[in-house]
C-alpha positions as CSV (number, residue, x, y, z in Angstrom):
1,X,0.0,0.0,0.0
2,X,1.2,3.5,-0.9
3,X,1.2,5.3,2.6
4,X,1.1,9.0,1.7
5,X,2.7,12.2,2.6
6,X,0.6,14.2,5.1
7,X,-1.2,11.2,6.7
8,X,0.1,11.7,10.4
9,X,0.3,8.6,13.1
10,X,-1.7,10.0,15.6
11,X,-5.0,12.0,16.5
12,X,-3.8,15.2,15.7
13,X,-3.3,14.6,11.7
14,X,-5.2,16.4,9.3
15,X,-6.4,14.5,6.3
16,X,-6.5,17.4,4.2
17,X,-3.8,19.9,5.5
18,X,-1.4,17.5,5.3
19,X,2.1,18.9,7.0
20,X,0.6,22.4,8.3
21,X,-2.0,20.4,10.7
22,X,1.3,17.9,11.5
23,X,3.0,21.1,12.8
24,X,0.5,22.3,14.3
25,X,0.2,25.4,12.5
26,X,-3.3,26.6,13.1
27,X,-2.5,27.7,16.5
28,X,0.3,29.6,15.1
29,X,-1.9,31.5,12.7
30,X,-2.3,35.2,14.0
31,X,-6.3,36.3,14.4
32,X,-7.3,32.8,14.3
33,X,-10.4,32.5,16.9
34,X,-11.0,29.2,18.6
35,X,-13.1,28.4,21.3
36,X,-11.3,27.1,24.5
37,X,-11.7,23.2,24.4
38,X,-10.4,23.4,20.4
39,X,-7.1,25.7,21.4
40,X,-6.6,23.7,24.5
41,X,-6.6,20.7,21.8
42,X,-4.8,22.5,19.4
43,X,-2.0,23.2,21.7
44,X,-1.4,20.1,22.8
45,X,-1.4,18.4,19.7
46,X,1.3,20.9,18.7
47,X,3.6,20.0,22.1
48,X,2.8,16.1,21.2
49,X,3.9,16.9,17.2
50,X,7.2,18.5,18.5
51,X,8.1,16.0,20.6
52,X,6.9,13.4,18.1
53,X,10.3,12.3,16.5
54,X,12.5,12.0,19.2
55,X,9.4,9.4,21.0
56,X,8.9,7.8,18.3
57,X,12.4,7.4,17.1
58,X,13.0,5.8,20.6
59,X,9.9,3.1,20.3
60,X,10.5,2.1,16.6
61,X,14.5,1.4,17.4
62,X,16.3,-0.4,20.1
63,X,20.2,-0.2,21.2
64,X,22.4,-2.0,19.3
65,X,25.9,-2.6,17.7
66,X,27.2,-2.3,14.0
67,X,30.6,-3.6,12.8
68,X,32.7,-0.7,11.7
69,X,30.5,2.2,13.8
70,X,32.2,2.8,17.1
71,X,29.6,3.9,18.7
72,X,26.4,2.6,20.0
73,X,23.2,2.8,17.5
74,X,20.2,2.5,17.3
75,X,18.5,-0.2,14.8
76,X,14.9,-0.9,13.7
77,X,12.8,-3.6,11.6
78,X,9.3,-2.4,9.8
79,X,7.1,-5.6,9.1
80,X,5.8,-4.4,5.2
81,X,4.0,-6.2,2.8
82,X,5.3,-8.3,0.1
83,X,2.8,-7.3,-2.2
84,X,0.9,-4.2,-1.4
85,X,-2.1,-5.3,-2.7
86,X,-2.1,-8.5,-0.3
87,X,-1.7,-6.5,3.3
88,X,-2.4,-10.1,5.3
89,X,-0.1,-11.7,2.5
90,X,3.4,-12.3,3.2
91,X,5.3,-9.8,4.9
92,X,9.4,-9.0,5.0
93,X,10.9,-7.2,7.5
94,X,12.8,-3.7,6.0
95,X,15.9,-3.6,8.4
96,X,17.3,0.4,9.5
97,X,19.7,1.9,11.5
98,X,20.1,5.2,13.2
99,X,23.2,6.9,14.0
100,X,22.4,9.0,16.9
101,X,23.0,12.6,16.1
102,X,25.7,13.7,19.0
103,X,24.2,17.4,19.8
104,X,21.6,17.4,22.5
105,X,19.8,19.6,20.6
106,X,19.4,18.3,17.6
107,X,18.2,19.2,14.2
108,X,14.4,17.4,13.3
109,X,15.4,16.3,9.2
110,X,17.2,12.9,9.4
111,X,19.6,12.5,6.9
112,X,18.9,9.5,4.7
113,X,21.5,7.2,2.7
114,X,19.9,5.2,-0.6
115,X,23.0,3.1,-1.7
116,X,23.9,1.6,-5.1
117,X,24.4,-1.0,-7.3
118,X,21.6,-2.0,-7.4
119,X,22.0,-4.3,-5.1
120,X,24.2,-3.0,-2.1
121,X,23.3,-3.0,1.5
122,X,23.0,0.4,2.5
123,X,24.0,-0.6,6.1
124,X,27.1,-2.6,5.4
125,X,28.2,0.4,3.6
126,X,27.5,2.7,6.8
127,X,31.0,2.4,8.4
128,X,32.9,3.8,5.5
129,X,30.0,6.7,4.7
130,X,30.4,7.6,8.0
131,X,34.3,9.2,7.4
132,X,32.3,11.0,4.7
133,X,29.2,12.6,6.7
134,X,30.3,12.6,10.5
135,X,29.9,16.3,10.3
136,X,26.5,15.9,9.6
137,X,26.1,13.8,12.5
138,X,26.7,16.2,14.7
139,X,22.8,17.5,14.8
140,X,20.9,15.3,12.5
141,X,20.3,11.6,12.5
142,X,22.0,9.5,9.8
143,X,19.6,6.7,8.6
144,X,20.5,4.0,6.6
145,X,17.9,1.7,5.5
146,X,18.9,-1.7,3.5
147,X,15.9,-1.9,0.6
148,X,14.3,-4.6,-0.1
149,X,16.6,-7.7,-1.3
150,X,19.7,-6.5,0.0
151,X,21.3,-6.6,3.9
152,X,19.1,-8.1,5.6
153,X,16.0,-7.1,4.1
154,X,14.7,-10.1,2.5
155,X,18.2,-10.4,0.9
156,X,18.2,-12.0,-2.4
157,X,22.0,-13.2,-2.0
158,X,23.4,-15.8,-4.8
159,X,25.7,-18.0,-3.5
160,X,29.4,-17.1,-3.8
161,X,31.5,-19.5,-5.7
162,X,34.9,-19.3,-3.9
163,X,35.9,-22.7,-5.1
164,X,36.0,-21.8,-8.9
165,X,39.1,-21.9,-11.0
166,X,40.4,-18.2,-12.6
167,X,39.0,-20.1,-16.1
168,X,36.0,-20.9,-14.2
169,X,35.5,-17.7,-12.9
170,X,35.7,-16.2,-16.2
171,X,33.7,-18.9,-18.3
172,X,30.2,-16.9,-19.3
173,X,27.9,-20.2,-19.6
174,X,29.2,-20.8,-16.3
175,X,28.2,-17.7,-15.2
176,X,24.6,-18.1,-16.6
177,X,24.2,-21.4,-15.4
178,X,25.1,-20.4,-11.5
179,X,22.7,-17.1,-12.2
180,X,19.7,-19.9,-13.4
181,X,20.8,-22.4,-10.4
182,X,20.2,-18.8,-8.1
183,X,17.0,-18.1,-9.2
184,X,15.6,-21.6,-8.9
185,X,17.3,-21.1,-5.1
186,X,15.5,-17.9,-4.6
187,X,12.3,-18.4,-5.4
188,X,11.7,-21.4,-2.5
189,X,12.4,-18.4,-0.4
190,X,9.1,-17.6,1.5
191,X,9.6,-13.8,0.1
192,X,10.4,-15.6,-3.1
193,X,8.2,-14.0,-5.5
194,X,11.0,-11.7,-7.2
195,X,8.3,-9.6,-8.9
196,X,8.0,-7.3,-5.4
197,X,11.6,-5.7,-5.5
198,X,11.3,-3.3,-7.4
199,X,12.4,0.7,-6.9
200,X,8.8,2.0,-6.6
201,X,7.7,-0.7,-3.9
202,X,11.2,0.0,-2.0
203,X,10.7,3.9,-1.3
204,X,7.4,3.2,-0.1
205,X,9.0,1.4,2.3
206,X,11.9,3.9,2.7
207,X,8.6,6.5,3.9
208,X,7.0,4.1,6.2
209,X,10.6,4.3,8.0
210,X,10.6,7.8,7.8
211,X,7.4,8.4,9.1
212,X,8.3,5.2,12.0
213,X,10.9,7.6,13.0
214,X,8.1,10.6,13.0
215,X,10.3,12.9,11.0
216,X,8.6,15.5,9.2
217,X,11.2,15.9,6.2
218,X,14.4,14.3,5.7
219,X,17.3,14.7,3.6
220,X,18.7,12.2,1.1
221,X,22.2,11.7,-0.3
222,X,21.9,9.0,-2.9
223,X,24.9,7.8,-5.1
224,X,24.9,5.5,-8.4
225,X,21.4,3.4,-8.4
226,X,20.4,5.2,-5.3
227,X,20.4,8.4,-7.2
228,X,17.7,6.5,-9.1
229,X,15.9,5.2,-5.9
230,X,16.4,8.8,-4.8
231,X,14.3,10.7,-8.0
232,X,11.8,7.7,-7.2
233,X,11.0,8.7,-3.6
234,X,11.0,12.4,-4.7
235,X,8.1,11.8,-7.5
236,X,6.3,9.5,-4.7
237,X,6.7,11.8,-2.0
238,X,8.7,15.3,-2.5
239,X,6.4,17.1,0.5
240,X,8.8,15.0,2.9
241,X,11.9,16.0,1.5
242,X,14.3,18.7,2.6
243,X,17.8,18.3,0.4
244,X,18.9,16.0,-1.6
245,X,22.5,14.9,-3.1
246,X,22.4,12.7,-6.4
247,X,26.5,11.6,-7.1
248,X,27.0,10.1,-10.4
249,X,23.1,10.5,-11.9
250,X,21.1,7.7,-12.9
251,X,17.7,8.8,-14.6
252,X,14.8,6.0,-14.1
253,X,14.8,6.4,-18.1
254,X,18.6,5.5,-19.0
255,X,18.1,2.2,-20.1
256,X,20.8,0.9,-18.0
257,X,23.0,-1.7,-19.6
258,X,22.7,0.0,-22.8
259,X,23.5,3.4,-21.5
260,X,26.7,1.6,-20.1
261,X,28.3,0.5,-23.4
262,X,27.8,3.9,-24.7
263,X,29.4,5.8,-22.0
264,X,32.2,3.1,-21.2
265,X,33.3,4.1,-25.1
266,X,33.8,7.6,-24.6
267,X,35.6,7.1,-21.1
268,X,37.6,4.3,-23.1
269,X,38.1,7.0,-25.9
270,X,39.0,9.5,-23.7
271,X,41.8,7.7,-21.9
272,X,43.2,6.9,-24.8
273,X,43.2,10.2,-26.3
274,X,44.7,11.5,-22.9
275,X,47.7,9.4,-23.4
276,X,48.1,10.7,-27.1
277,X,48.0,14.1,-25.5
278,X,50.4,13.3,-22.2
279,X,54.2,13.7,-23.1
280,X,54.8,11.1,-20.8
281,X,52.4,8.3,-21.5
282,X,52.8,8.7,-25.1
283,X,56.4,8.4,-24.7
284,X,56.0,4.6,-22.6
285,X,53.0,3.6,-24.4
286,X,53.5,4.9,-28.6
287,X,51.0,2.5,-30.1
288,X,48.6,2.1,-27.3
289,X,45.4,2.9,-30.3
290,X,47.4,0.1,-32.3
291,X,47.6,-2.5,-29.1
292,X,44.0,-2.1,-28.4
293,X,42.7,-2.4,-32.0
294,X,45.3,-5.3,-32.3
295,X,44.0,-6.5,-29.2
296,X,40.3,-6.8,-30.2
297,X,41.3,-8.2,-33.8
298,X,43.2,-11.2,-32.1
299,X,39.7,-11.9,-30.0
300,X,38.7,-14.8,-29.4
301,X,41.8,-16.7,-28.5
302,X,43.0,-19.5,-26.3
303,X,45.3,-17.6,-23.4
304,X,47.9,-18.6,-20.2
305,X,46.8,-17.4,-17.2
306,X,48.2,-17.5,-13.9
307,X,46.0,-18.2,-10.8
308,X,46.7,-15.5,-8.2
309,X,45.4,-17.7,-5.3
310,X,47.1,-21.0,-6.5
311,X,49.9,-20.0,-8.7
312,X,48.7,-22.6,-11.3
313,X,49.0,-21.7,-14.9
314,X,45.3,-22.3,-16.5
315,X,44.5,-22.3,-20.1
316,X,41.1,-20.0,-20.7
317,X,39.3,-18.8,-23.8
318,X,39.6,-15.0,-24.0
319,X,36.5,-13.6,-25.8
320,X,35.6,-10.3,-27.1
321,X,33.2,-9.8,-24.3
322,X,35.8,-10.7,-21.4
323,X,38.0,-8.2,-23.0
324,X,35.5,-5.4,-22.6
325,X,34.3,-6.5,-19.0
326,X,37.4,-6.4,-18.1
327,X,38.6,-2.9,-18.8
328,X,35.0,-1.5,-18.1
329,X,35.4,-1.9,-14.4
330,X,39.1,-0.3,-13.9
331,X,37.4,2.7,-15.7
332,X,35.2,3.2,-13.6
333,X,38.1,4.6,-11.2
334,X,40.8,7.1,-12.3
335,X,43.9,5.8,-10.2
336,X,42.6,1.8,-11.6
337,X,42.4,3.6,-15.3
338,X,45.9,4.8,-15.4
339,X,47.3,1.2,-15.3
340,X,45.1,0.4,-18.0
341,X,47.7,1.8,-20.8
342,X,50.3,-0.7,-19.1
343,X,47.5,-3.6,-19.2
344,X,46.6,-2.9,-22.9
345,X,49.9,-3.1,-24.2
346,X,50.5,-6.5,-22.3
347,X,47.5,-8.1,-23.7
348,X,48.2,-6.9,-26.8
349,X,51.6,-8.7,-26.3
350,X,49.8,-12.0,-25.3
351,X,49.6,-11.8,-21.4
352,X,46.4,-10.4,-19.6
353,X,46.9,-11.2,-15.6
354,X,47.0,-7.4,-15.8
355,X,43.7,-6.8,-17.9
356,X,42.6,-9.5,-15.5
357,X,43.9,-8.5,-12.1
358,X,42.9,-4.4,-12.4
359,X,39.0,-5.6,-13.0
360,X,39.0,-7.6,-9.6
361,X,39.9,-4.6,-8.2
362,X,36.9,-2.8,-7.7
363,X,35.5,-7.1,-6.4
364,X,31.8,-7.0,-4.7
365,X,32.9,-8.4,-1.6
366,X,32.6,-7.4,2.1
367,X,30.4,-4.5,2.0
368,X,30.3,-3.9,-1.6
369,X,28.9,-7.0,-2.8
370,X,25.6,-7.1,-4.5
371,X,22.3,-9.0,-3.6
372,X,22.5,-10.4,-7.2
373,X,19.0,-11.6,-7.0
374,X,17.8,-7.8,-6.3
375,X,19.9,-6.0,-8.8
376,X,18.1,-8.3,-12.0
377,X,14.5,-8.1,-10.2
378,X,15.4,-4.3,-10.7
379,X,17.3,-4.1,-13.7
380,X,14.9,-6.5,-15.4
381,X,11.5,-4.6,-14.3
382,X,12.7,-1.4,-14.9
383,X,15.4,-1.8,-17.3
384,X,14.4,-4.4,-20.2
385,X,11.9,-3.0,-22.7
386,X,14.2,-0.2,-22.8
387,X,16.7,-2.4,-23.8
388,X,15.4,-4.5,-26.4
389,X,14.2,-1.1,-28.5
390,X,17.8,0.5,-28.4
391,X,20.0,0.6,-31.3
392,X,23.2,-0.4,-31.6
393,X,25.7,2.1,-30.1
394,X,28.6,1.3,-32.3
395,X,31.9,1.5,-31.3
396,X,34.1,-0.8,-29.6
397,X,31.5,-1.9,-26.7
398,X,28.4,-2.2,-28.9
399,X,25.8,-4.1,-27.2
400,X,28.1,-6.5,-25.4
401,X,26.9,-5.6,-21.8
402,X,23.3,-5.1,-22.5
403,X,23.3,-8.8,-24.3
404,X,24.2,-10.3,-21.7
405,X,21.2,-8.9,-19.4
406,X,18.7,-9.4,-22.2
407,X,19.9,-12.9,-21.6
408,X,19.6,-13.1,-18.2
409,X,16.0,-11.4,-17.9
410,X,14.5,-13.3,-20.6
411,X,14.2,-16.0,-17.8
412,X,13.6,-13.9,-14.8
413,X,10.1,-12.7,-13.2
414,X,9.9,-8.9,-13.5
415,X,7.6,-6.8,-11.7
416,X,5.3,-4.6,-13.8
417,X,6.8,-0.6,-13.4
418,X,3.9,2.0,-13.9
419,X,4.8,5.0,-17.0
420,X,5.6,7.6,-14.4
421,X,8.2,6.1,-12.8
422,X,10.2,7.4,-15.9
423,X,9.4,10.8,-15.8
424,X,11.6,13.4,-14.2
425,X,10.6,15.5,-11.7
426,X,9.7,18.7,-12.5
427,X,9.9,20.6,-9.1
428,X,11.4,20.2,-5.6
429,X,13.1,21.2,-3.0
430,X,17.2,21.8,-3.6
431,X,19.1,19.4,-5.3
432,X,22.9,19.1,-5.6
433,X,23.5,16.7,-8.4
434,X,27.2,15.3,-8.7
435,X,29.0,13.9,-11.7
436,X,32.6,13.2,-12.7
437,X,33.9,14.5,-15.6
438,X,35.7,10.2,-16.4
439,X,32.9,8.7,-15.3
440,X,32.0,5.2,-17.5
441,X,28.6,4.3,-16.7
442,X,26.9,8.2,-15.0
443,X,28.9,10.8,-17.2
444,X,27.4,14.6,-16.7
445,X,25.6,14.0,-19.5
446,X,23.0,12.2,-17.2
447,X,23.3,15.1,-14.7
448,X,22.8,17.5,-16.9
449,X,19.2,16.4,-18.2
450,X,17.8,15.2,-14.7
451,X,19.1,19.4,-13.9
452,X,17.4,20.7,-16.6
453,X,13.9,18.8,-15.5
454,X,14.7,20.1,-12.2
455,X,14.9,23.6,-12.7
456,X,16.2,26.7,-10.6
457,X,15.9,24.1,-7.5
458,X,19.0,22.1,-9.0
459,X,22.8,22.9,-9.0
460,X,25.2,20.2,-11.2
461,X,28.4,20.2,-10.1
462,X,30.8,18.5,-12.5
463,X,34.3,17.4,-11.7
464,X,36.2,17.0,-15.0
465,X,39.0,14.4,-13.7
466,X,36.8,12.0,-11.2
467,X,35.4,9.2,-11.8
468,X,32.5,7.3,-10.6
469,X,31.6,9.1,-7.2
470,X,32.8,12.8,-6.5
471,X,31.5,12.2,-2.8
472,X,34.5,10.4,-2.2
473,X,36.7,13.4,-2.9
474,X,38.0,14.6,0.4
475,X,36.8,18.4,-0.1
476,X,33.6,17.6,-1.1
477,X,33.0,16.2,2.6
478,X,32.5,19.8,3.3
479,X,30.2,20.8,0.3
480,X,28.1,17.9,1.0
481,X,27.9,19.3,5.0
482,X,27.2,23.5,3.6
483,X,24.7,21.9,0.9
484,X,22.2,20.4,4.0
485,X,23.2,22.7,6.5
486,X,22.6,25.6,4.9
487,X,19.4,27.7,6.4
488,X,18.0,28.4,3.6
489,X,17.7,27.5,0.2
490,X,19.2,29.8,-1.5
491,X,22.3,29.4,0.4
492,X,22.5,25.9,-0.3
493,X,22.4,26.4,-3.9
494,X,25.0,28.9,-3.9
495,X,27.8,26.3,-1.7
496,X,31.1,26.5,-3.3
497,X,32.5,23.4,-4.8
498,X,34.8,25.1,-6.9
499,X,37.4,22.5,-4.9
500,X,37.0,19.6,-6.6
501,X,37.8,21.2,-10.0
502,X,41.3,21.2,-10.0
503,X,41.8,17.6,-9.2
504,X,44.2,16.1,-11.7
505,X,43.8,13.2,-13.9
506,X,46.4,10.5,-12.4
507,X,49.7,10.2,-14.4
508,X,49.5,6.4,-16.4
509,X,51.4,3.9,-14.6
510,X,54.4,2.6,-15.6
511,X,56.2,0.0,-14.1
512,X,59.6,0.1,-12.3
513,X,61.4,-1.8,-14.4
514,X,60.0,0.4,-17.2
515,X,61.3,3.6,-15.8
516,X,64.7,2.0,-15.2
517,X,65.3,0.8,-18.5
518,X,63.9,3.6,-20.2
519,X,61.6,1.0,-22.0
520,X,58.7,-1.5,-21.9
């Protein structure tokens, strides 16, 4: 069920006045008559309202402890629905925790974290957002709420396979046949109908949290998918929110694998045309255009590889598709994208333990691995009949990624998506939207649209050399803070982040032995 904005928890709501009878206005209002019983009603209702979320932020959560957080927190479950439209079906518990905010006197707007992926388990991530946004801990609540099908929210977790050779690892029929042998696993879950996890049904449940906690209006920082999940809950219910941060935009309308391959091209492009350019890197890698073409060509082809964990050499069949997974993923991060010159010219020579080693890098393990079963319930609702009616994109990475989820999610259930979940917002409260200049799969050109719907209530701030996620940046910990802090609008629209912009682009690796010798 789609529980509103507006619709209080207690006697003093106002069906029709939404948030000014949840404040308690009308006794505010100057001239306004009422007889004695009706202000004496009044004013209590407006004591109860203001001390509404710190009571009811203390009933809805107990005490607890989360690896990572030093502190004690607090944490919560909400018992929601499978299916909305079965209340007394099947229900799965949405698991949150609240980082105390330290002042005494705190602030009453939460601030809310929607993690990426999709997939990732916004509370697993906590520890390390936490270096990012303890400033804004200091008065406001930080709430992190793991959606549907990820942490332990009904968590629709494939099993790892940590026995699997490197060939293994990288064989795609094995791959399909583990994601198949999941699904089958899945679905004799009791929450096991993989229709219900979608990013509609999980920021309804991301406002019955908010309004557990009795907050009037929170603020959301959102990065990747979340940014996504974050638009969502700002179409569903914008009255509620305050601020929000969107780093590395992803419209609901992107088509999402096949908006990939065309942006991994032009960050593949660019890298290589910032070599040509760097005195440097052209100097150590001359052909690097001529390697990666020659590269492609020789595709596919039997290949050595070592084992990192074993040591063993393994023969493997390295296809056209590996290739491109491969150096998608170190793209993804500047610092893993300036080894990729080094890698290219090594494949190109025959050996790819580099290729292969930089795209483990960025591994979804420990807190950054995916719910595998969530991320294709979403990708596959809200992603597939976008992807089936795109044209090719050309270029190197074609439609390599996006085959391989038209693959996957002509077998798996998908949940029906209503036609304005792909609109854009039009109006809201202030947005700061964050994109990196390198980024492969939420370039600015994502930003820039979602801005335009926006309006004068957004601010895109691009930063030309970062990659995916400018949050991580260390001065934009402070722009982040200014942006929510900020009194008033107008101030927060107006916060500097003119700090970021003269971050360079790393220098491309080059081994030791390289620079001793003077050449490859």
């Amino acid at each position: 069920m789609n529980e509103g904005v507006g619709k209080g928890s207690h006697m003093c709501a106002h069906p029709t006045r939404g948030m000014v009878a949840m404040l308690g206005a009308m006794a505010l209002l100057p001239g306004h008559r009422m007889r004695p019983v009706r202000r004496a009603l009044t004013t209590a209702c407006l004591a109860l309202t203001l001390l509404a979320p710190t009571a009811m932020a203390q009933t809805a959560t107990q005490p607890c402890r989360v690896p990572g957080i030093k502190t004690e927190v607090r944490c919560g479950v909400l018992q929601r629905a499978l299916d909305p439209a079965q209340a007394l079906g099947v229900k799965i518990g949405i698991h949150y925790v609240v980082v105390p905010a330290l002042a005494r006197r705190k602030l009453p707007d939460p601030v809310f974290l929607l993690a990426g992926g999709p997939g990732q388990s916004a509370i697993a991530v906590a520890p390390a957002v936490m270096e990012r946004m303890g400033r804004l801990n200091n008065r406001r609540d930080l709430v992190f709420v793991d959606q549907r099908g990820t942490g332990k929210s009904a968590p629709l977790m494939c099993a790892e396979d940590r026995s699997a050779s490197l060939a293994q690892q990288i064989d795609l029929r094995r791959r399909d046949a583990r994601l198949r042998q999941c699904l089958t696993e899945l679905q004799k879950l009791p929450y096991g109908d993989l229709r219900f996890f979608t990013t509609v049904l999980a920021m309804q449940d991301v406002d019955a949290v908010r309004q557990a906690l009795g907050a009037p209006r929170i603020n959301l920082v959102a990065a990747s998918y979340g940014t996504r999940a974050a638009l969502e809950y700002l179409r569903q219910f914008a009255p509620a929110v305050r601020r929000t941060v969107l780093d590395g935009v992803a419209p609901p309308d992107m088509a999402l694998p096949v908006s990939v391959s065309v942006d991994s091209e032009a960050a593949l492009q660019a890298l290589l045309a910032s070599c040509d350019a760097n005195t440097p890197c052209a100097r150590n890698y001359p052909a690097l255009r001529a390697d990666w073409n020659a590269l492609l060509a020789g595709l596919p082809r039997e290949v050595a590889l070592t084992d990192p964990l074993s040591g063993e050499v393994q023969r493997a069949v390295m296809t056209r598709q590996l290739l491109l997974d491969a150096v998608r993923g170190p793209l993804y991060a500047p610092a893993l994208a300036a080894a990729l010159p080094y890698a290219v010219q090594q494949g190109a020579r025959g050996r790819f333990e580099a290729l292969l080693g930089l795209s483990t890098m960025l591994g979804a393990r420990g807190p950054n691995r995916l719910a595998e079963g969530m991320h294709f319930s979403v990708v596959c609702a809200e992603d597939r009949a976008r992807m089936e009616g795109a044209t090719p994109s050309g270029g190197d990475f074609g439609q390599a990624f996006a085959q391989q989820y038209l693959q996957a999610c002509s077998y798996w259930p998908r949940g029906e998506v209503p036609a304005a979940f792909y609109t854009l917002p039009t109006r809201a409260t202030p947005v700061l939207l964050l994109s990196g200049g390198l980024d492969p799969v939420t370039p600015p050109r994502h930003g820039a649209r979602v801005a335009r719907a926006l309006g004068a209530s957004a601010r895109h701030v691009v930063v030309p050399n970062a990659g995916h996620g400018v949050m991580n940046l260390g001065c934009m910990h402070d722009v982040l803070f200014r942006f929510i802090d900020a009194s008033d609008d107008a101030a927060a629209l107006a916060v500097d982040a003119g700090c970021a912009s003269a971050v360079p682009r790393p220098p491309a690796f080059v081994p030791v032995h390289v620079t001793q010798q003077g050449q490859p």
